[in-house]
C-alpha positions in Angstrom: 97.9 114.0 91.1 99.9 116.7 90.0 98.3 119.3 92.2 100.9 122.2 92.5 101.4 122.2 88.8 97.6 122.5 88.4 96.9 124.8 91.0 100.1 127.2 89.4 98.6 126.7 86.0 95.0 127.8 86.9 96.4 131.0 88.6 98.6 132.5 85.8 95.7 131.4 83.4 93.3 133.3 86.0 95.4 136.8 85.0 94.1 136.6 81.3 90.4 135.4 82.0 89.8 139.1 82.7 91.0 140.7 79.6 88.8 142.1 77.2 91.2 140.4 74.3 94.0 138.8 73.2 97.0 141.0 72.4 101.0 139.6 71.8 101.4 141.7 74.7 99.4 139.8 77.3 100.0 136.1 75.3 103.9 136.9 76.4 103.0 137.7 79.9 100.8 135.1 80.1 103.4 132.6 78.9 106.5 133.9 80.6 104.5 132.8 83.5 103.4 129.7 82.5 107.1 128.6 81.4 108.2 129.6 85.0 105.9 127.4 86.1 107.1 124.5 84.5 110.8 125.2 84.7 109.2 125.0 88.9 107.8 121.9 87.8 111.1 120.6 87.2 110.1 120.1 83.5 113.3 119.9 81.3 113.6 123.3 80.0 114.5 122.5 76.3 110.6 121.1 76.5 109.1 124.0 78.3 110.6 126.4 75.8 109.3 124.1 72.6 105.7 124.0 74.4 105.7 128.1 75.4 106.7 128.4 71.8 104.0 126.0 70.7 101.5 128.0 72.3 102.5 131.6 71.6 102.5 130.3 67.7 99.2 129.0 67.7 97.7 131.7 70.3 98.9 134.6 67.7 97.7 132.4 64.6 93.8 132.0 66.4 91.1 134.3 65.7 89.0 135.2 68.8 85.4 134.3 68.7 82.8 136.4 70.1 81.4 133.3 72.6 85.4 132.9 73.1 87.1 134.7 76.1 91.1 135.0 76.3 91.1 132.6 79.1 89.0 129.8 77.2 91.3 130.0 74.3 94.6 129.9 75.5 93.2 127.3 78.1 92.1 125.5 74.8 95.5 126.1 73.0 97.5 124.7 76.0 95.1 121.3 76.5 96.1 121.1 72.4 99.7 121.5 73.1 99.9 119.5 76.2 98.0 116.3 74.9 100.5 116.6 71.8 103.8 116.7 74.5 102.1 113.7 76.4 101.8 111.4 72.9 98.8 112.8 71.4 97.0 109.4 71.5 96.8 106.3 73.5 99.5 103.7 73.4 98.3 100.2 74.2 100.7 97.2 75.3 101.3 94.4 72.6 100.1 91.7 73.2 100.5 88.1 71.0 97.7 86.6 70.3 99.3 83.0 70.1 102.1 82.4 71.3 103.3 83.2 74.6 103.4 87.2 75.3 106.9 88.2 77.1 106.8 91.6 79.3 110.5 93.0 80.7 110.6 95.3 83.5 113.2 97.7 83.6 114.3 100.7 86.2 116.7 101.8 89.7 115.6 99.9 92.4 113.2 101.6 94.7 110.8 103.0 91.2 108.1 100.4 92.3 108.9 97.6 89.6 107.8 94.6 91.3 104.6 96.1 92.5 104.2 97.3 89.4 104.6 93.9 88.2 101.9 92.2 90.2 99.5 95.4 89.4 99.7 94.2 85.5 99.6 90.9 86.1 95.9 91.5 88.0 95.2 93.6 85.1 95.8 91.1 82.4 94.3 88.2 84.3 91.1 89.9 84.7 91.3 90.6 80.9 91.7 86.6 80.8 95.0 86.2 80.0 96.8 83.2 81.9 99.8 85.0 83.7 103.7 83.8 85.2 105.4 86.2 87.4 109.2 86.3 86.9 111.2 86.9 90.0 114.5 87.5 88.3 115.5 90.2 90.5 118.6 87.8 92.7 120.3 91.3 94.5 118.2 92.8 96.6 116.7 91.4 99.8 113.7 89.8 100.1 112.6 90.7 96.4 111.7 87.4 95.9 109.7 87.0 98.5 107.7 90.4 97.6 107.1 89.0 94.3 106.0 85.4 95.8 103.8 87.9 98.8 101.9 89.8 96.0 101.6 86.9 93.6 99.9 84.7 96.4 97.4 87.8 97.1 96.1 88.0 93.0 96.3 84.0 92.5 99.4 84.3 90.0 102.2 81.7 90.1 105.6 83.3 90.2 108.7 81.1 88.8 111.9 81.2 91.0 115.3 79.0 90.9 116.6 77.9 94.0 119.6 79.4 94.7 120.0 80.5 92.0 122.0 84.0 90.9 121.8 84.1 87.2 119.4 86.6 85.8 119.8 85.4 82.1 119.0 81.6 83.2 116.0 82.4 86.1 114.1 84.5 82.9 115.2 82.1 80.0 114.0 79.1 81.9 110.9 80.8 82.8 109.6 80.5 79.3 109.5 77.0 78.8 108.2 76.9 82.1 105.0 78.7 80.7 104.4 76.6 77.4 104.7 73.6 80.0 101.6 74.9 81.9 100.0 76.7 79.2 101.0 80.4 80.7 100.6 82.7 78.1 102.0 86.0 79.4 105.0 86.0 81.2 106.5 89.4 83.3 109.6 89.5 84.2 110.7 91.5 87.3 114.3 92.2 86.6 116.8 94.1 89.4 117.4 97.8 89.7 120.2 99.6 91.4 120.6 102.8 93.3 122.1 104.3 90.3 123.1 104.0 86.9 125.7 102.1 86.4 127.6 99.7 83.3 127.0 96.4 85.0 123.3 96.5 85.4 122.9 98.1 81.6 124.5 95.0 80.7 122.7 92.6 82.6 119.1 94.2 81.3 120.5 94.1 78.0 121.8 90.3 77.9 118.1 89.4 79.2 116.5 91.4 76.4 118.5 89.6 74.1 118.0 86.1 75.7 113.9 86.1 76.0 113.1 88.9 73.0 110.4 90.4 74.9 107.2 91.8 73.2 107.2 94.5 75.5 109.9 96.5 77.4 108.8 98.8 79.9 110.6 101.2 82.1 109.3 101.7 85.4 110.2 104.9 86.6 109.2 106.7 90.1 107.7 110.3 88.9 108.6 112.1 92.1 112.3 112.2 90.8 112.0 114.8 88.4 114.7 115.4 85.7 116.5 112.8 87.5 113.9 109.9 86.3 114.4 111.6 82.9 118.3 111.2 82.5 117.9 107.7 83.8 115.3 106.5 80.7 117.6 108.2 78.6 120.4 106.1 79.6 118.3 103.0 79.7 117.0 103.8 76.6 120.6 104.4 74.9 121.4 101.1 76.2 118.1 98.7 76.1 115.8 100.6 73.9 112.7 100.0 75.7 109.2 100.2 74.1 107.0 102.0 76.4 107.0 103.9 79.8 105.6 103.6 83.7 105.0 106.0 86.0 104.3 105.2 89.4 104.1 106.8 92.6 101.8 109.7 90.6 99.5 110.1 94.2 102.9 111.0 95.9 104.2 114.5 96.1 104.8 115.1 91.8 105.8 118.3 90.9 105.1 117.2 86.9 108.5 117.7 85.5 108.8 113.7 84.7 105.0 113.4 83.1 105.5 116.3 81.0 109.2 115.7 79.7 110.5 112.2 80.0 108.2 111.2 76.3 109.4 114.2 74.8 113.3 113.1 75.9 112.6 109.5 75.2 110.4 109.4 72.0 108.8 106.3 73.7 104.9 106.7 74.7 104.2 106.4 78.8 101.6 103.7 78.6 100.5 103.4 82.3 100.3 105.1 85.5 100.4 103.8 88.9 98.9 105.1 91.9 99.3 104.0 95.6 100.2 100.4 96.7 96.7 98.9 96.0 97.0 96.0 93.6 94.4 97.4 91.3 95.8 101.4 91.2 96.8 101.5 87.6 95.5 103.1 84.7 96.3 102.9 81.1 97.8 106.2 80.3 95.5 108.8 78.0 97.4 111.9 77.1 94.1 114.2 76.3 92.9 112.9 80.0 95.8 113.6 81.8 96.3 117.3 80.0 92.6 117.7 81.3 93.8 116.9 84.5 96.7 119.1 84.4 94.5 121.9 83.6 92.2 121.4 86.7 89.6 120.1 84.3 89.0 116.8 85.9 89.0 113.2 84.2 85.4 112.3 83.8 85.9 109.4 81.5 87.8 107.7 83.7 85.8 108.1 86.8 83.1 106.6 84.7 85.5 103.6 83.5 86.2 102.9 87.3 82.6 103.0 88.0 82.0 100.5 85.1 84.8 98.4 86.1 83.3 97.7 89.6 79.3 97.8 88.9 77.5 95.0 87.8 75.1 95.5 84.4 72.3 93.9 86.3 73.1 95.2 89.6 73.0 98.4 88.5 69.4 97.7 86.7 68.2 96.2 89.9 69.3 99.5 92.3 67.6 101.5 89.8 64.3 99.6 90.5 64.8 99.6 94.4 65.5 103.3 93.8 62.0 104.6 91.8 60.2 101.4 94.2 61.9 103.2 97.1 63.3 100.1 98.4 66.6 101.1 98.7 67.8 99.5 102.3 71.1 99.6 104.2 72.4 96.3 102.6 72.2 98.1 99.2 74.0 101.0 100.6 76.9 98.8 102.1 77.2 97.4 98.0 77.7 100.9 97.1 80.1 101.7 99.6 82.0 98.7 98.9 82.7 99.5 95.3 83.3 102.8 95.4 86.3 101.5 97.7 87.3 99.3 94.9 87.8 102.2 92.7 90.7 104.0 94.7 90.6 106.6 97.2 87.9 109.5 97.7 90.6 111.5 96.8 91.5 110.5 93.8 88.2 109.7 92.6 87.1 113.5 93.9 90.1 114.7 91.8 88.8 113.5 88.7 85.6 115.9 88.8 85.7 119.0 86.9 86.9 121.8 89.6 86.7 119.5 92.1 90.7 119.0 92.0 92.1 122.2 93.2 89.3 123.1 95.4 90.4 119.6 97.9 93.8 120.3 97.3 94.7 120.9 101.6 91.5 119.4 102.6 91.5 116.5 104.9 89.3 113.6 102.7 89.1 111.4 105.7 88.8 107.7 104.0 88.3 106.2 107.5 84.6 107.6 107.5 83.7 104.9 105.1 85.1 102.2 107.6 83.2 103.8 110.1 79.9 103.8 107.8 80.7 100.0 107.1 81.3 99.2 110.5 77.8 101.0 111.8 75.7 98.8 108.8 77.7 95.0 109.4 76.6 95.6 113.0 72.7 96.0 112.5 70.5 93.0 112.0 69.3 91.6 108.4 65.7 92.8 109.7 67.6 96.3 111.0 68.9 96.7 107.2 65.9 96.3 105.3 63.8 97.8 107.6 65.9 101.0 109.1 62.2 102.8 110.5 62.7 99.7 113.8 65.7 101.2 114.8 64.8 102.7 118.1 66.9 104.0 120.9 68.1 100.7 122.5 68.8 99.0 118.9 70.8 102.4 117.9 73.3 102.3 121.0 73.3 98.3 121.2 74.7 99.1 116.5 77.0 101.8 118.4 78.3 99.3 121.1 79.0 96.7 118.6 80.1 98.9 115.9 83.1 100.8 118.3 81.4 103.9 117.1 79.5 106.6 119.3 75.9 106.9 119.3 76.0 110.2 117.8 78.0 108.2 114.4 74.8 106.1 114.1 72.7 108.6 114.3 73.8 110.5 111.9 73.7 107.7 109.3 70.6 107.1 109.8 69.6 110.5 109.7 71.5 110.9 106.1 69.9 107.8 104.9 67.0 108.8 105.5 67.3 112.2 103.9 68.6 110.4 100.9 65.2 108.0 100.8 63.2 111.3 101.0 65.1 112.8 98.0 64.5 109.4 96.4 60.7 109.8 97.2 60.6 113.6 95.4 62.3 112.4 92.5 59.9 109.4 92.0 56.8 111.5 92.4 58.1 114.2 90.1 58.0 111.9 87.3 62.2 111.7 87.3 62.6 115.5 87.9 64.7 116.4 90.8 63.6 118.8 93.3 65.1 119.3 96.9 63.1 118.6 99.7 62.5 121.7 101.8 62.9 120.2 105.4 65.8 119.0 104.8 69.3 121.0 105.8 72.0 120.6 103.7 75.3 121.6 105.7 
């Protein structure tokens, strides 16, 4: 997410680490780099100007601590000033508490609308609400059919009228549709086009009128730059949405969108989508997301994922298998299995302090996790609870079966049992954790 602007960020900040102290001297060098690097960014430059003056102001105004080096405060200054630019604080969609809660999607075709659509509708059914999919987009091909594709996969109905082509009617008519069968949150997939144009601003803005949605959201694809900012501004001139999306965030960003389309817009960005998995989305959290901008990971929300995905009393009863050392390969398939549910390695990797940058080019291969999967589902229940039986013949009749070479089950095995030793010295130093020393770590 956002790697070249982080990467660029960390190196001009890099310069100023080494100074002995903060002068107006090196603060202006410092931040005629950094607004370079935003204008790269494709950040509109009226907002990199405002936020390089932001900083400067404040970075002049601060007296340096002794424990405080140059780099940690203007570091500190710009997480400030770049939480601010993002919204400051979380914005959370409305939802009605009785009644039936109406959401309208908005954006040019191609910004990821409809899978956005079925990516909130999974949300809000897992959050129990009772959710009708809208498939009011009648122009392009096969939208429809998407919708009706990724609503079958998440369980959600999806209201359609044969043939047919009137917007206003298909999302008017979905309403009483949902009081009918007690639906209580309706999202409406409306269509895009290529470009901007009178007929479509219109059309968006006679359904606004027609259903009075308690949410508007425009969907917008963040690898656009300042062209997905002069598009919400047109949108917003003409539909005056409530709240942002933007997808496609895993794809090649520069950052110019995330840092300047609120700032254009005055309306808060309140998710993010990544990849086409039907549970990549995140609310958006300005203070994360400047963390994350400044290559200081996203802890909280590798921690949210994690508690999203593992059970309370699974969770309890690993912990027991771990100080029991009964930990088996069925328990490690569990593991594995989750930690696929909550995105890919990259991204999760990404979300560790200085772990971002440093995987930047590197080749996170999320096939080895298949592989690992594979090796496992082809042992025996007595093979996974008791991994000391496999011999020789069991190992190349797992590797036959698995598709994988002898040498990949071997060196499973081998690393789970290095990881039952290190259970082993933990347990008999009382919970402290000491490295066993026959082990190689590579």
């Amino acid at each position: 997410m956002l790697d070249d602007l982080t990467e660029k960020l960390e190196r001009t900040l890099k310069k100023i680490t080494g100074q002995g102290k903060l002068t107006e001297s090196n603060i202006s060098d410092t931040l005629r780099d950094i607004r370079r690097v935003l204008l790269d960014a494709d950040v509109n430059y009226k907002v990199a100007k405002k936020f390089v003056d932001d900083v400067k102001e404040k970075a002049l105004g601060t007296e340096v601590l002794n424990s405080v080096t140059p780099g940690q405060l203007i570091t500190k200054i710009m997480y400030d000033e770049l939480t601010l630019l993002l919204g400051g604080k979380g914005s959370e969609i409305s939802l009605n508490g009785s009644g039936i809660t109406v959401i309208m999607m908005i954006g040019l075709q191609g910004c990821g609308k409809t899978t956005f659509s079925a990516k909130l509708a999974k949300m809000l059914t897992n959050s129990k609400r009772n959710v009708l999919l809208v498939a009011a987009d009648v122009y392009r091909p096969a939208a429809i059919k998407q919708l009706q594709i990724l609503g079958a996969q998440i369980g959600t109905p999806v209201f359609t009228v044969d043939d047919c082509k009137d917007p206003v009617r298909i999302a008017s008519e979905s309403l009483a549709y949902a009081k009918e069968n007690g639906l209580n949150t309706v999202i409406i997939d409306t269509a895009g086009r290529l470009h901007i144009d009178e007929e479509m601003m219109n059309e968006a803005a006679l359904i606004k009128a027609k259903v009075n949605p308690t949410e508007t959201l425009f969907v917008v694809d963040s690898m656009t730059g300042q062209d997905a900012v002069n598009s919400a501004k047109a949108f917003h001139e003409k539909v005056d949405f409530d709240g942002i999306v933007l997808t496609k965030l895993d794809g090649d960003s520069r950052g110019g969108c995330v840092l300047s389309i609120r700032a254009v817009v005055d309306r808060p960005v309140k998710f993010v989508s990544l990849g086409e998995k039907l549970d990549s989305i995140e609310s958006f959290h300005p203070d994360r997301m400047a963390s994350r901008i400044l290559g200081k990971g996203d802890v909280i929300s590798l921690v949210e994922k994690a508690q999203a995905q593992f059970d309370e009393q699974e969770t309890a009863d690993l912990e027991k298998k771990f100080r029991e050392n009964k930990f088996d390969f069925d328990d490690f398939l569990k593991q594995i299995k989750m930690i696929k549910k909550m995105g890919s390695l990259k991204s999760l990797l990404g979300m560790v302090p200085g772990i971002g940058s440093a995987i930047k080019n590197a080749d996170v291969d999320e096939n080895q996790l298949v592989v690992v999967e594979s090796i496992i589902q082809s042992m025996t229940k007595k093979e996974r609870e008791n991994p000391k039986i496999l011999n020789g013949s069991r190992r190349k009749r797992i590797a036959r079966g698995s598709g994988n070479t002898i040498q990949d089950v071997n060196r499973l095995i081998k690393q789970f049992e290095q990881m039952q030793q290190m259970m082993k010295m933990f347990n008999k130093n009382s919970g402290k954790f000491s490295l066993p020393k026959n082990i190689r770590y590579n």
